[in-house]
C-alpha positions in Angstrom: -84.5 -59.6 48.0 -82.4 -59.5 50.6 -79.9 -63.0 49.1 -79.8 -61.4 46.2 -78.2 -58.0 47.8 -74.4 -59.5 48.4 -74.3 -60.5 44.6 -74.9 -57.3 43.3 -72.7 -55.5 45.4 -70.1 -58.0 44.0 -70.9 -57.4 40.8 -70.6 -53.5 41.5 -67.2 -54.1 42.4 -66.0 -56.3 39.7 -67.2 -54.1 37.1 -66.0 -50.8 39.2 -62.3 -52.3 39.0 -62.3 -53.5 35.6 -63.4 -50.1 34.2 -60.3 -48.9 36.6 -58.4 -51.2 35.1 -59.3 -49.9 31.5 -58.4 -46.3 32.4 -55.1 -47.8 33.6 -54.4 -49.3 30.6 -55.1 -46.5 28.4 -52.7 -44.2 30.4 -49.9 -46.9 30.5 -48.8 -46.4 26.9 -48.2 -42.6 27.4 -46.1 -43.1 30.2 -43.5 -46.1 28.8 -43.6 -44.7 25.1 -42.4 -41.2 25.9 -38.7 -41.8 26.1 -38.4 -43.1 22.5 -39.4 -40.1 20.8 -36.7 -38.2 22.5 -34.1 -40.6 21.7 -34.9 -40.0 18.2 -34.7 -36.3 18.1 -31.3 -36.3 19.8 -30.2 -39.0 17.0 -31.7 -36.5 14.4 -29.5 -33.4 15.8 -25.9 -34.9 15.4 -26.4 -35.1 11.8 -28.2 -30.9 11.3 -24.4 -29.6 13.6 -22.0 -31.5 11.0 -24.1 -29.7 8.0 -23.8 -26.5 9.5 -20.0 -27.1 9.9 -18.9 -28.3 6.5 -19.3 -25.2 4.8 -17.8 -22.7 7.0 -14.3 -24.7 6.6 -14.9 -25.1 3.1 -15.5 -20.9 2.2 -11.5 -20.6 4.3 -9.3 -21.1 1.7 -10.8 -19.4 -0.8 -9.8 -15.5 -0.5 -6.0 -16.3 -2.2 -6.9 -16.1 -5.8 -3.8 -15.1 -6.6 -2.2 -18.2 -5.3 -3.2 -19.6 -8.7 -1.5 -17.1 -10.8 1.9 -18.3 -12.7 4.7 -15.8 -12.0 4.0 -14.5 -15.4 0.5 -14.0 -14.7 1.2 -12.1 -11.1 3.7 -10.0 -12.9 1.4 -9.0 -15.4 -1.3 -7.8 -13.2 1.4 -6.5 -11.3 2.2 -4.0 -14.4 -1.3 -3.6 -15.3 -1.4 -1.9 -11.7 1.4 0.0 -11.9 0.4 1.4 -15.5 -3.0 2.3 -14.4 -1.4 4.7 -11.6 0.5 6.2 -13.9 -1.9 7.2 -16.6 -4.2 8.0 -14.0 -1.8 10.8 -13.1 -2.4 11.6 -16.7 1.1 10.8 -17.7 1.5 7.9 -21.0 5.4 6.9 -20.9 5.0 5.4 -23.9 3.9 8.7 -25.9 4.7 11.6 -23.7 3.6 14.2 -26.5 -0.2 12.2 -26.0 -0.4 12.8 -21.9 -3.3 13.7 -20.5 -1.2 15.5 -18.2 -1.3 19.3 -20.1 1.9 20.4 -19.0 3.7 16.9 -19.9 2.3 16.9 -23.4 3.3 20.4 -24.6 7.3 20.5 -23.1 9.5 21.7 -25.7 11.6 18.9 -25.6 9.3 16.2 -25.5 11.3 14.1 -28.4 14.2 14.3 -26.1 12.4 13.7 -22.8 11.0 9.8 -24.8 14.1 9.3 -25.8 15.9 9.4 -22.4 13.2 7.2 -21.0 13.0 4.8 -23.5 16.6 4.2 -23.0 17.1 4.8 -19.5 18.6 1.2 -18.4 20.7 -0.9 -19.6 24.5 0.1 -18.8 27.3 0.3 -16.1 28.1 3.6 -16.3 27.1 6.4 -14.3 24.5 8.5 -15.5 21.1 10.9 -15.3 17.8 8.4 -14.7 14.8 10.6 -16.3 11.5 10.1 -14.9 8.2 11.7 -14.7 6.5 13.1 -11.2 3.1 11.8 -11.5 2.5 12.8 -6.9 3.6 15.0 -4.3 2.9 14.0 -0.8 3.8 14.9 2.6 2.8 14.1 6.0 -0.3 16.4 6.9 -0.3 16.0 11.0 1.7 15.2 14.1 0.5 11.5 13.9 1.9 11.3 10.6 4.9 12.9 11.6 5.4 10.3 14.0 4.8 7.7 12.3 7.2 9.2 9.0 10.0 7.1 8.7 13.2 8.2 10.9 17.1 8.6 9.1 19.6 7.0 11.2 20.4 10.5 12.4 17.4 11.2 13.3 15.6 12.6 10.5 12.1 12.0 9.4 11.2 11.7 5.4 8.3 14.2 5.6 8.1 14.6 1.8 8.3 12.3 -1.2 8.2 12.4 -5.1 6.6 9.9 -6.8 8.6 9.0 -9.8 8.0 6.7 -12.9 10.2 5.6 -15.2 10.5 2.4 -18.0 13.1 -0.5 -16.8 15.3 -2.2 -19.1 12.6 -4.5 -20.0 10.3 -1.4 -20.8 8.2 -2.0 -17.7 6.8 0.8 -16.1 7.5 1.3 -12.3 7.1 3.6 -9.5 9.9 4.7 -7.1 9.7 7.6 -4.7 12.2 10.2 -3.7 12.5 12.4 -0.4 12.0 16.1 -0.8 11.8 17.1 2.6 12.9 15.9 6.0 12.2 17.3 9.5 14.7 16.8 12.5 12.8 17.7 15.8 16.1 17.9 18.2 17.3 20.9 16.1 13.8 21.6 14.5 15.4 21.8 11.3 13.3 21.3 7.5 15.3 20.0 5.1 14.3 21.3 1.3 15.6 19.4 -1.5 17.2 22.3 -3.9 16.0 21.6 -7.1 19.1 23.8 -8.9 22.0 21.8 -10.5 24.4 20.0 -7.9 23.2 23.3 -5.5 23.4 22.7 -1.5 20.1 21.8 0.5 18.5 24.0 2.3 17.6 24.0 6.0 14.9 26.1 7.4 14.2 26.5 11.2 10.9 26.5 12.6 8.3 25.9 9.9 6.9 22.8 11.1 4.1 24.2 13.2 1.0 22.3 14.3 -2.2 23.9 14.7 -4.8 23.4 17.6 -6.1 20.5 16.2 -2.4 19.0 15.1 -2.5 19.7 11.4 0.4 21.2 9.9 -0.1 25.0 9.4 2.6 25.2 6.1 1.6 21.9 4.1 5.3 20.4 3.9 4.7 20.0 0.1 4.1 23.7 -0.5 7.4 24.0 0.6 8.9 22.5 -1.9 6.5 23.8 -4.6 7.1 27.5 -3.8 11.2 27.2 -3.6 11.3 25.5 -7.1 8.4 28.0 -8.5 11.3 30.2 -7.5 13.6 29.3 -9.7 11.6 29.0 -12.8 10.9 25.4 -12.4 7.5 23.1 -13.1 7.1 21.1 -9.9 4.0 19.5 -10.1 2.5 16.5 -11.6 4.4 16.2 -15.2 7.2 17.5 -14.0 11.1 15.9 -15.4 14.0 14.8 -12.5 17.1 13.2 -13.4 18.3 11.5 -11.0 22.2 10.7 -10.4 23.0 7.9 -10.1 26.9 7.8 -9.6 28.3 6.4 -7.0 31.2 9.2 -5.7 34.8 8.0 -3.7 33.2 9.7 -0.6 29.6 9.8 -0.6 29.2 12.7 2.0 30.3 15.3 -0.4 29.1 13.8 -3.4 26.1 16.7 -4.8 24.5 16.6 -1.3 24.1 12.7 -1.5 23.7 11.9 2.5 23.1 15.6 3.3 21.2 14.1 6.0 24.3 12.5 7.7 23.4 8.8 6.7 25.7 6.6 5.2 24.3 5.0 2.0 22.1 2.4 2.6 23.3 0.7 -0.6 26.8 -0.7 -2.5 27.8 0.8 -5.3 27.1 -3.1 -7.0 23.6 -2.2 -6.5 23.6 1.1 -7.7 25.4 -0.5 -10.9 22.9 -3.3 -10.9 20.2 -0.6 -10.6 21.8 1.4 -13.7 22.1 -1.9 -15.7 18.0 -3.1 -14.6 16.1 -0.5 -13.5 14.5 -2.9 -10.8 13.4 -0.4 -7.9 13.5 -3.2 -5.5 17.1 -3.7 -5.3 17.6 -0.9 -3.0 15.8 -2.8 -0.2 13.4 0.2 1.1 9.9 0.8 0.8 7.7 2.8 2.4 4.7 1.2 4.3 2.4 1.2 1.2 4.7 -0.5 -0.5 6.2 1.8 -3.1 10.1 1.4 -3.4 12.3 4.2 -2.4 15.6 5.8 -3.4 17.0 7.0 -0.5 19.4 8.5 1.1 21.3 9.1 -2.0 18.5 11.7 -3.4 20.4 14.1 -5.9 18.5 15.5 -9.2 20.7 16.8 -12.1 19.5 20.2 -12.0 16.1 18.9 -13.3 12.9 19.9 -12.2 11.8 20.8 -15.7 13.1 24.4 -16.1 10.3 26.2 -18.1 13.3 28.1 -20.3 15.9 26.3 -21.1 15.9 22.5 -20.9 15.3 22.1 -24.6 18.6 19.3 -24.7 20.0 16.9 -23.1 
């Protein structure tokens, strides 16, 4: 018993560090393998950030539809605009007797009135542009009045008319007019007279803000109630002429530049205006866009009178 003691103990051993040597084994593999798998899932991202990428510069250039459009085709859409404001207003230039527009529709001299539009354009010569007010607007607050645009005298277009007429072409356009202007050194309000060739009147002290800076006398009243005044329609439907002359000395010419500009034009582009009826050649616009006539502002008398414009 006691040879066979040291065997066994040997034996013990042997088998005590192979079965070690199993366990070894079987955690070796976890230990060496482990890096690969991460390799491949850092391979497998690259690929997933370039996807994502592709389609956000892709979607940039698409917002300029209209980069496609022919000049035909932008001019088109151009006058599809413009004629959809206009009827909106209620007015039809091309059948003024078929207006939506009440007061437009039933004017005694309605045959006349088409007649002057449809051949407004077209000459050299002087003469009386008719158009159509399809807006009134007027700055509402101090901010606006702020931000209204400023004369070179320092007078700011508080007022406007918006005007539509037919061009030589017999495209419909949109120009605006100033009706009122406000001069804060003198705290003057200037009021477009709407009488024949008449002086402008200037009003001190109207232009009152309230305590949350709105405009106690809306500035389009203003003009509303002095040509109500003198028997004329000045709303939406209403008829100006507008003057288009160019005088030897513009400061006395029917209160062109009553504001103490000079005229922000030459008298080529007045003719060139008379011949086209292209609003643009004038050079101003307000900052949504629409062209204006300014400072040359005279009306032939016209704002509709409800008696007696029956003629030309």
């Amino acid at each position: 018993m006691s040879t066979d003691q040291p065997g066994t103990k040997l034996t013990n051993i042997i088998l005590t560090a192979g079965l070690l040597f199993t366990l070894l084994a079987a955690c070796a593999p976890t230990g060496t393998v482990s890096p690969e798998p991460a390799e491949a899932k850092t391979a497998t991202a690259a690929p997933t950030a370039t996807a994502t990428a592709a389609p956000t510069f892709t979607a940039t250039p698409s917002p300029t539809p209209t980069a496609t459009l022919s000049p035909e085709e932008a001019a088109e859409a151009a006058q599809e605009q413009i004629r959809a404001e206009i009827l909106a207003a209620g007015v039809n230039l091309d059948d003024l007797a078929n207006s939506k527009d009440e007061w437009t529709s039933s004017h005694k001299a309605i045959e006349t009135i088409q007649n002057s539009i449809d051949n407004n354009f077209g000459r050299e010569t002087e003469g009386f542009i008719t158009t159509v007010v399809i807006g009134l607007e007027a700055v509402e607050n101090l901010e606006e009045l702020e931000q209204a645009i400023t004369t070179d005298t320092g007078w700011k277009l508080t007022t406007f008319a918006k005007l539509a007429y037919k061009d030589v072409n017999g495209d419909w356009q949109i120009i605006k007019v100033p009706l009122n202007a406000y001069n804060a050194e003198s705290d003057l309000l200037w009021i477009k007279n709407v009488g024949n060739r008449s002086a402008p009147n200037f009003i001190e002290g109207v232009v009152q803000p309230d305590e949350n800076g709105d405009l106690i006398i809306p500035l389009v009243r203003t003009w509303i109630s002095l040509s109500s005044g003198q028997g004329y329609h000045s709303g939406v439907g209403s008829f100006i002429k507008l003057f288009t002359a160019w005088p030897e000395d513009p400061k006395y010419a029917n209160n062109d530049c009553a504001l103490g500009d000079p005229p922000r034009y030459s008298e080529e582009q007045l003719i060139e205006f008379r011949q086209t009826g292209d609003p643009s050649i004038f050079g101003y616009k307000d900052r949504d866009g629409y062209d204006i006539f300014w400072p040359i502002v005279t009306f032939h008398a016209n704002l509709s009178d409800l008696s007696s414009y029956n003629q030309e």
